[in-house]
C-alpha positions in Angstrom: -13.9 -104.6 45.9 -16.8 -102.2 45.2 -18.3 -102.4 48.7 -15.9 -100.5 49.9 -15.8 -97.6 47.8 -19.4 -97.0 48.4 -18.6 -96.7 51.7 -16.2 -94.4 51.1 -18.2 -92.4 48.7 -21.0 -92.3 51.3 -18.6 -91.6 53.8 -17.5 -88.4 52.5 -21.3 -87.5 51.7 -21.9 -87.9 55.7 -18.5 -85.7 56.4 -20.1 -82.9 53.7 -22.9 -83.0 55.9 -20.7 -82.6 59.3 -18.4 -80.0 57.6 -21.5 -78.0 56.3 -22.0 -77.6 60.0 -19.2 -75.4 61.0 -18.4 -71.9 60.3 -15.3 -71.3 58.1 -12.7 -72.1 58.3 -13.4 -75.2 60.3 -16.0 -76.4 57.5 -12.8 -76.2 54.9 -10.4 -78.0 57.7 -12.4 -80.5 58.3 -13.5 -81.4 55.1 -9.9 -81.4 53.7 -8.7 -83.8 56.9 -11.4 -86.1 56.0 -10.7 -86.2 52.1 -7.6 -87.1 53.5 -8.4 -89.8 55.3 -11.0 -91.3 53.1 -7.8 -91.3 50.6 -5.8 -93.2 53.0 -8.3 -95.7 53.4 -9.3 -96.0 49.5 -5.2 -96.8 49.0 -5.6 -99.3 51.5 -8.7 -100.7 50.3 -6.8 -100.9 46.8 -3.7 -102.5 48.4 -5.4 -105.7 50.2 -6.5 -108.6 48.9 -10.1 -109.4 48.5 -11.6 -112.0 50.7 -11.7 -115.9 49.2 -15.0 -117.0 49.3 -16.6 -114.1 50.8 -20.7 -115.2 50.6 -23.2 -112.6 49.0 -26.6 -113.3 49.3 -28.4 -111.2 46.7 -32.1 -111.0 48.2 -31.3 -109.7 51.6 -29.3 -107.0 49.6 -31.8 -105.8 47.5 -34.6 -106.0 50.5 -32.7 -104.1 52.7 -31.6 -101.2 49.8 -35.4 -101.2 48.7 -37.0 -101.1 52.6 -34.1 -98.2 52.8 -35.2 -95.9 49.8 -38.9 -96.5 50.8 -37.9 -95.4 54.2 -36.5 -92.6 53.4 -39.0 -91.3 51.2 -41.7 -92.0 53.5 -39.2 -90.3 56.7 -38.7 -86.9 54.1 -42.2 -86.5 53.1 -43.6 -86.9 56.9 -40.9 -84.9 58.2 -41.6 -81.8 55.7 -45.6 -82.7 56.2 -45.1 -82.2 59.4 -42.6 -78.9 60.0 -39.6 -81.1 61.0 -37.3 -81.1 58.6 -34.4 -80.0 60.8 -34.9 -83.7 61.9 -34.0 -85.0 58.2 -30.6 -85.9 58.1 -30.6 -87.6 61.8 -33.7 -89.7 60.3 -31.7 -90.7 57.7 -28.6 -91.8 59.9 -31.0 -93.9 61.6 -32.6 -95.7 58.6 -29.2 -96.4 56.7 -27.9 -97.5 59.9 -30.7 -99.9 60.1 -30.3 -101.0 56.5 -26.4 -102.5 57.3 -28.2 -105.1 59.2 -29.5 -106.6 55.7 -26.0 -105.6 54.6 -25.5 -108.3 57.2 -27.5 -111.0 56.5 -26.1 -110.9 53.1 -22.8 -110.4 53.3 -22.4 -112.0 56.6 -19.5 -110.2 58.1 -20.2 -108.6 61.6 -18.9 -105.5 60.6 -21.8 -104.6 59.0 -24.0 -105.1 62.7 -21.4 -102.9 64.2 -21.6 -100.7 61.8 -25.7 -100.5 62.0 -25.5 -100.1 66.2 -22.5 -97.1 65.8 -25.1 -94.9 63.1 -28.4 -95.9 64.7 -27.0 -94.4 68.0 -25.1 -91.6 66.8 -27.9 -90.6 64.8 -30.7 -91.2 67.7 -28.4 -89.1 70.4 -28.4 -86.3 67.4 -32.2 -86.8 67.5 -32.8 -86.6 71.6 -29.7 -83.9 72.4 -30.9 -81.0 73.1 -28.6 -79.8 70.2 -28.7 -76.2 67.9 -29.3 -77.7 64.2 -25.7 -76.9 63.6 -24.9 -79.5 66.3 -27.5 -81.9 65.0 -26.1 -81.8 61.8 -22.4 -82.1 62.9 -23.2 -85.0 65.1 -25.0 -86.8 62.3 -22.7 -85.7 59.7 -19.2 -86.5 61.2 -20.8 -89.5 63.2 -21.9 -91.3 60.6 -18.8 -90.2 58.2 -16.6 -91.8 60.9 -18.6 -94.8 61.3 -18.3 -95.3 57.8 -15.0 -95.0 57.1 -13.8 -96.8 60.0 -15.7 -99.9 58.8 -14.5 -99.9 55.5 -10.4 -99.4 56.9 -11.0 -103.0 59.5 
């Protein structure tokens, strides 16, 4: 039952990022649409039953969160090394995107591969477009926000 509220919680951190994008008021409307959505979702969440027998498989978990922070770290320090940090948050898309495939192997529901192939691409596209950073960001932001919180409503 707490998978899904990380999604959720990450969700909305991904729509901050695409609402942060706009000018107001569209950074307030769209922020408020997709608090109300996430809600939505969290009462459904609440409202269905958990899964009998779901598997968890405990290593691949914690591989694929450590590989991910590493990443991350490593991605951030390059980036800023390197005068690229308008690149950041599609980076990131990408390597959290990649992490759900661990999410996979341990929780074994396809969801999770779905859900790796819908970031990593969004992300990527933000990272090849030839977009203003306030599209970059939007893209990567609301992207990976839907993403997110589409996997966690199926």
């Amino acid at each position: 039952m707490i998978a899904p509220f990380i999604g959720l919680v990450f969700g909305l951190l991904w729509l901050s990022v695409g609402a942060g994008a706009l000018p107001t008021p569209f950074d307030w409307i769209s922020g408020g649409i997709g608090i109300a959505l996430a809600a939505i979702i969290a009462w459904r969440v609440i409202r269905r039953r958990g899964r009998p027998g779901q598997p968890f498989r405990r290593m691949p978990y914690i591989v694929s969160v450590v590989i991910e922070l590493a990443a991350i770290a490593f991605a951030q320090s390059w980036l800023l090394a390197h005068g690229q940090s308008k690149m950041l948050f599609s980076v990131v898309g990408v390597i959290v995107g990649l992490h759900f495939i661990g999410l996979w192997l341990a929780f074994q529901r396809r969801v999770f591969l779905g859900l790796a192939a819908v970031m990593v691409a969004v992300n990527v596209a933000a990272l090849v477009l030839p977009l203003p950073m306030s599209g970059r960001l939007a893209l990567s932001g609301f992207g990976s926000a839907a993403a997110l919180l589409i996997s966690v409503a199926l």
